[in-house]
GUTORVEX-637819 format. One record per residue (C-alpha): residue number from 1; x, y, z. Coordinates in pm, 1 decimal. Each point is the difference from the previous one (the first is absolute). Layout:
<ketors>
+-------+----------+----------+----------+
: gukol :        x :        y :        z :
+-------+----------+----------+----------+
:   NUM :        X :        Y :        Z :
...
+-------+----------+----------+----------+
</ketors>
This chain:
<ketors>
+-------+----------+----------+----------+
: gukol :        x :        y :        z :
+-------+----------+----------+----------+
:     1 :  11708.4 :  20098.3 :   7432.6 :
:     2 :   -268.4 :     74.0 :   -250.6 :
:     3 :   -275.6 :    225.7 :    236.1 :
:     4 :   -218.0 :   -311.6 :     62.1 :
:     5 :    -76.8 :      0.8 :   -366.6 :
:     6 :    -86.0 :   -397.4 :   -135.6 :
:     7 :    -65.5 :   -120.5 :   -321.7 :
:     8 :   -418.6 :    -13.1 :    -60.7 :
:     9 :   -161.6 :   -386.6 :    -71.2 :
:    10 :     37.8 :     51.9 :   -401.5 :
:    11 :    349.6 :     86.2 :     28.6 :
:    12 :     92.7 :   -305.2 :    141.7 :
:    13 :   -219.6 :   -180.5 :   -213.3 :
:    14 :    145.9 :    147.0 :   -296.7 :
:    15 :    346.8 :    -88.4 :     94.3 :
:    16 :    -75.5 :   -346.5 :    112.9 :
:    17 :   -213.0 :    -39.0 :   -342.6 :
:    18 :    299.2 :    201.5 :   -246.7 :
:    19 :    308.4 :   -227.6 :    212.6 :
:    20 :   -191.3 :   -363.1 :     58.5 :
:    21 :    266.6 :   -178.4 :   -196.7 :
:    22 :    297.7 :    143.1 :    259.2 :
:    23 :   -163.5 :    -18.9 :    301.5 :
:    24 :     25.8 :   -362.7 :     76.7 :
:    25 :    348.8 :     -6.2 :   -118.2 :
:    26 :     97.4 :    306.8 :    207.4 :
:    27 :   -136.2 :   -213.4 :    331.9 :
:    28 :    179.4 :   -316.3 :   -138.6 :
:    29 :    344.1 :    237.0 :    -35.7 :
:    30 :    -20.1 :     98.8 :    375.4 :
:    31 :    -84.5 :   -379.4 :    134.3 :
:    32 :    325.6 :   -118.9 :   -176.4 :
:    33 :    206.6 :    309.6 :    147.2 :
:    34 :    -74.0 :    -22.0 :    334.2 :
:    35 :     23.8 :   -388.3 :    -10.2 :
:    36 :    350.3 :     20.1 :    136.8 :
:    37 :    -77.5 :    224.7 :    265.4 :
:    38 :   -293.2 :   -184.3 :    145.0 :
:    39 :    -66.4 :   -357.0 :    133.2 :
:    40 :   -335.7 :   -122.9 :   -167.9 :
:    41 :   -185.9 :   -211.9 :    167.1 :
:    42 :   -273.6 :   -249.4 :    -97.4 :
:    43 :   -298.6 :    158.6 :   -199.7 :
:    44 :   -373.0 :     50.3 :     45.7 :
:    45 :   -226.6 :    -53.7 :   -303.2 :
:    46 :   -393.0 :    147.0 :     -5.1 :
:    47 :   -243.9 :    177.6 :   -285.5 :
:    48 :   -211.2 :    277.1 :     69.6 :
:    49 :   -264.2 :    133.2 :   -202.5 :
:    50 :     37.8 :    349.7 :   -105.7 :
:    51 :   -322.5 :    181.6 :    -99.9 :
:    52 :    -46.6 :     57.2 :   -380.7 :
:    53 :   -162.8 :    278.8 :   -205.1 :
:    54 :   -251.6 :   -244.3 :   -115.7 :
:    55 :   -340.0 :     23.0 :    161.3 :
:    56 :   -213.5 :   -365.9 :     74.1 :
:    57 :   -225.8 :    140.4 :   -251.8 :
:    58 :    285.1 :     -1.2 :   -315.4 :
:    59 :    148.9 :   -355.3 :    100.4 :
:    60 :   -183.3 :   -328.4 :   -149.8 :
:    61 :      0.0 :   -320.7 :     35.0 :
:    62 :   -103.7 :   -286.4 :   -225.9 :
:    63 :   -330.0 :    -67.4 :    263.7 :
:    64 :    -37.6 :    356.8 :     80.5 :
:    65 :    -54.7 :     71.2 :   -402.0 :
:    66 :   -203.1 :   -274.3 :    -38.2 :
:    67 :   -213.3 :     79.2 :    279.0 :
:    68 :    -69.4 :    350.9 :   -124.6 :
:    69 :    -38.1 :   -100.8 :   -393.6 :
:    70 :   -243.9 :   -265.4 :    143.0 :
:    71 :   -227.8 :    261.8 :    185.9 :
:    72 :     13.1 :    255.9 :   -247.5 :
:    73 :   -112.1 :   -224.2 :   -277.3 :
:    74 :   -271.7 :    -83.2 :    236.8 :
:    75 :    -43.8 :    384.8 :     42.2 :
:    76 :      2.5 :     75.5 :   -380.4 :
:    77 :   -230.2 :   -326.9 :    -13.0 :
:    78 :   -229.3 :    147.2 :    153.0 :
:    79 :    -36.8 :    380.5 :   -175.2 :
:    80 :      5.9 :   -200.5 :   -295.0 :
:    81 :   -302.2 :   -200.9 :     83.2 :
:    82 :   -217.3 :    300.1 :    161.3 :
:    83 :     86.9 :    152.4 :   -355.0 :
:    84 :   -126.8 :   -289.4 :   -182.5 :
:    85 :   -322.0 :     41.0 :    149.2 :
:    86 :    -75.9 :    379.4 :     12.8 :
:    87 :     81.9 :    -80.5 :   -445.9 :
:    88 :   -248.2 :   -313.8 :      9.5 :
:    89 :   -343.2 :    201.8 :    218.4 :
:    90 :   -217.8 :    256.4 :   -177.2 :
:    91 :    132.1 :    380.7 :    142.1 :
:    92 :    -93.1 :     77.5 :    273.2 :
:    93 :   -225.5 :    343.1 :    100.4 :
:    94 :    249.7 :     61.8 :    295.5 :
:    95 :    362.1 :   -110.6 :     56.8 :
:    96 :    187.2 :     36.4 :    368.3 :
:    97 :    258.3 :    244.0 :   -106.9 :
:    98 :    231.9 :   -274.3 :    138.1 :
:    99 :   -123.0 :   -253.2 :   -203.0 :
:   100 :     54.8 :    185.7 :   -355.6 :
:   101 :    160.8 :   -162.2 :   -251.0 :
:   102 :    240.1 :    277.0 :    -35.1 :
:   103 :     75.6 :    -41.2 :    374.8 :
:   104 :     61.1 :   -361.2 :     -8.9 :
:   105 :    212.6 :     17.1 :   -314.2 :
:   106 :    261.5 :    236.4 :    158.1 :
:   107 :    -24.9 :   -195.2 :    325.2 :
:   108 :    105.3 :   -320.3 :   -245.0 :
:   109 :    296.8 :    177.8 :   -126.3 :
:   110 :    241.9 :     39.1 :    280.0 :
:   111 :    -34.2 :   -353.5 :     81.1 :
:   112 :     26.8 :   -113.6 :   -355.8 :
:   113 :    362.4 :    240.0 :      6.1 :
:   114 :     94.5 :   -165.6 :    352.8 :
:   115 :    -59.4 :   -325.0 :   -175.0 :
:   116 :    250.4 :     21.9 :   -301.0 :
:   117 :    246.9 :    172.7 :    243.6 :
:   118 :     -8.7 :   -357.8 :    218.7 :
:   119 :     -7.2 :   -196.0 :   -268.3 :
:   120 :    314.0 :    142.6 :   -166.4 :
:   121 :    192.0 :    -13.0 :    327.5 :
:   122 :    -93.0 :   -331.4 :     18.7 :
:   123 :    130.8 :    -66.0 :   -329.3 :
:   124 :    334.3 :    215.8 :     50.6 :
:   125 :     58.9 :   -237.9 :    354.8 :
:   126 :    -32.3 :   -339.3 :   -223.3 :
:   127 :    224.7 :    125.7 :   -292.4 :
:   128 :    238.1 :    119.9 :    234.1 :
:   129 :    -40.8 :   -329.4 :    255.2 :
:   130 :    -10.5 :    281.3 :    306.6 :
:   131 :   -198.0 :   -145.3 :    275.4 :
:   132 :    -95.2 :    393.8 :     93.9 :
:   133 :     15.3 :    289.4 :   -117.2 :
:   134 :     40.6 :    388.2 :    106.4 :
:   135 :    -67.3 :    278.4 :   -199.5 :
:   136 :    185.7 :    263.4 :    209.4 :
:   137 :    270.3 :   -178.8 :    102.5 :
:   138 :     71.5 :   -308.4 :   -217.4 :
:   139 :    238.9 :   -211.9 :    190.1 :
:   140 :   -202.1 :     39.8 :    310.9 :
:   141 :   -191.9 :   -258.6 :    119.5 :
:   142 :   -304.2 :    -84.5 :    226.0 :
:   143 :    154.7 :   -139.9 :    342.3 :
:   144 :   -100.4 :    -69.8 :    363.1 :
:   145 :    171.6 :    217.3 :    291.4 :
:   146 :   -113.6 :     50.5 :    365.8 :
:   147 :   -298.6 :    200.3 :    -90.6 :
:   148 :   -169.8 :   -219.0 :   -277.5 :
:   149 :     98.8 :     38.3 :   -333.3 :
:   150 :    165.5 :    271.3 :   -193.9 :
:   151 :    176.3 :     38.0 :   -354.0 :
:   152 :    361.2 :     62.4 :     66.8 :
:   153 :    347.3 :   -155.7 :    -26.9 :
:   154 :    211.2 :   -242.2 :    238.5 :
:   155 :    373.0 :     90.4 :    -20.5 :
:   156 :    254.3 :   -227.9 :    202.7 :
:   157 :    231.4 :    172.9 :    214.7 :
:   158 :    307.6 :   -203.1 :    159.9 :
:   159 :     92.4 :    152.8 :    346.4 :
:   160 :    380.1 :    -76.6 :    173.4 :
:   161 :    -52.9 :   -101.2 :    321.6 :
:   162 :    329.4 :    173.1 :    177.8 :
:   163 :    -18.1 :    335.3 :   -185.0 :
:   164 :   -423.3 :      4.7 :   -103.6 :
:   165 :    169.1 :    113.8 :   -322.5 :
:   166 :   -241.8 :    -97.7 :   -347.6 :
:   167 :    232.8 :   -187.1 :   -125.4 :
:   168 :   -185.5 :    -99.2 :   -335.6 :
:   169 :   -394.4 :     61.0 :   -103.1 :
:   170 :   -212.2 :   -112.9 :   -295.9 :
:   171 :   -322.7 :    199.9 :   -118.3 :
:   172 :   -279.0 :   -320.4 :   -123.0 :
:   173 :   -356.9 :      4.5 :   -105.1 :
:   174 :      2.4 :   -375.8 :    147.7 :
:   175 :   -313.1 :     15.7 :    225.0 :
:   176 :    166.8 :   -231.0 :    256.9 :
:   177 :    367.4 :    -63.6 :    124.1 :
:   178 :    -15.9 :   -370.9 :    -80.5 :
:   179 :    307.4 :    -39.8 :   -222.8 :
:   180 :    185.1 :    317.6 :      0.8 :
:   181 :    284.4 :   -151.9 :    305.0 :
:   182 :    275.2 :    -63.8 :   -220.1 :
:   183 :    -84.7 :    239.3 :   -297.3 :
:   184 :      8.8 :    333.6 :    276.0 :
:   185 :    339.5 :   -202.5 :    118.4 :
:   186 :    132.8 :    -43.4 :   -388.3 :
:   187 :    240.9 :    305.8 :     16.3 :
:   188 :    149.0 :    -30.6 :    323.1 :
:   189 :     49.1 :   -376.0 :    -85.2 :
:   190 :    195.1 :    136.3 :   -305.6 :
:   191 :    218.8 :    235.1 :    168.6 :
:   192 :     88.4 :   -266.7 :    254.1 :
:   193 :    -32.6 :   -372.2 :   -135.9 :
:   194 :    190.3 :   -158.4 :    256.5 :
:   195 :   -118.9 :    131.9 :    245.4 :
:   196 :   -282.5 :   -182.5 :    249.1 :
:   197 :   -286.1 :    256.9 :    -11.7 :
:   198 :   -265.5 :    -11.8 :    257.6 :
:   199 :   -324.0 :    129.3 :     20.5 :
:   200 :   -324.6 :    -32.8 :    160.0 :
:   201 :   -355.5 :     72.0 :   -138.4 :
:   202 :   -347.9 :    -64.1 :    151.5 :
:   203 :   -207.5 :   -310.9 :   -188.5 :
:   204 :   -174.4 :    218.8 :   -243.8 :
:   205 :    319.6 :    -70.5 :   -166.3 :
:   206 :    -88.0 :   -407.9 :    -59.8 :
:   207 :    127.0 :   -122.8 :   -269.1 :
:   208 :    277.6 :   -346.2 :    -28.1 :
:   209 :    123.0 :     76.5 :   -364.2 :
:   210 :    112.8 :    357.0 :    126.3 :
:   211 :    102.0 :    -99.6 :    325.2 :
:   212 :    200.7 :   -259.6 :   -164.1 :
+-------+----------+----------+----------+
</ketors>
């Protein structure tokens, strides 16, 4: 009907960005008007990790910053100390050109900018109680998926059984699925309190309290 034309990657983006607060209620409009045309089933619960913006390299963890403020003290340590000498011994006739003290002190001043960048990350993650932190993406978080580790996002999706219609979904940052049963379950369990619900889940999803 249109000529094979399709909307590019951006425009989609930009609708999803510019309509984010109807989307979810559009999908929640069509589940309750076809409720009384279909037979639901029981439901499937899992997470999957969807693939952030954020690179390894702009996501931090409490040990990973401490790691890195540890060696580059060591690293600024050490310029520091090679300066300290070169001030203290009578000049030299010849100097390596490596070994200037010119050379050394602009070699000491990325590390010494690296090092106040860590340090205030570190302070912005214990102000704010965050256990990481992304710069690109902030609510993305470091997590473990089939091919190691990877900074991304773990939305639940609920899955009828007899019609493999979503029937609900929640977008988390939660790195695992222990817990989040009963609160991807909340609005169906709303829309139908007396009703038995069943649903199955692998044991990733562990936990009494929220089985309970």
């Amino acid at each position: 009907m249109m000529g094979g034309v399709e909307p590019d990657f951006r425009t989609i983006s930009d609708f999803r960005k510019d309509n984010i607060g109807s989307l979810k209620k559009i999908f929640q409009e069509f589940n309750r008007r076809i409720s009384g045309a279909v037979e639901w089933g029981f439901t499937s619960i899992n997470g999957s990790k969807f693939l952030a913006n954020n690179s390894k390299d702009n996501n931090f963890t409490k040990n990973k910053l401490d790691d890195r403020i540890k060696w580059l003290n060591a690293h600024t340590d050490e310029y520091l100390r090679i300066l300290k000498e070169m001030d203290e011994q009578e000049e030299l006739e010849e100097v390596p050109e490596n070994l200037t003290k010119e050379t050394l002190e602009a070699k000491l001043k990325e590390p010494q900018e690296s090092l106040a960048r860590y340090e205030a990350y570190q302070k912005l993650m214990e102000d704010t109680g965050v256990s990481q932190l992304s710069l690109t993406d902030a609510d993305a978080r470091l997590m473990k998926n089939k091919n190691g580790f990877a900074v991304a996002y773990n939305p639940q999706t609920a899955v009828d059984s007899a019609t493999h219609l979503i029937r609900d979904f929640e977008m988390t940052n939660q790195v695992t699925d222990h817990g989040l049963l009963s609160p991807t379950m909340s609005r169906m369990r709303e829309e139908e309190p007396d009703k038995i619900l069943e649903t199955v889940a692998d044991k990733g999803y562990e936990n009494a309290e929220d089985m309970l």
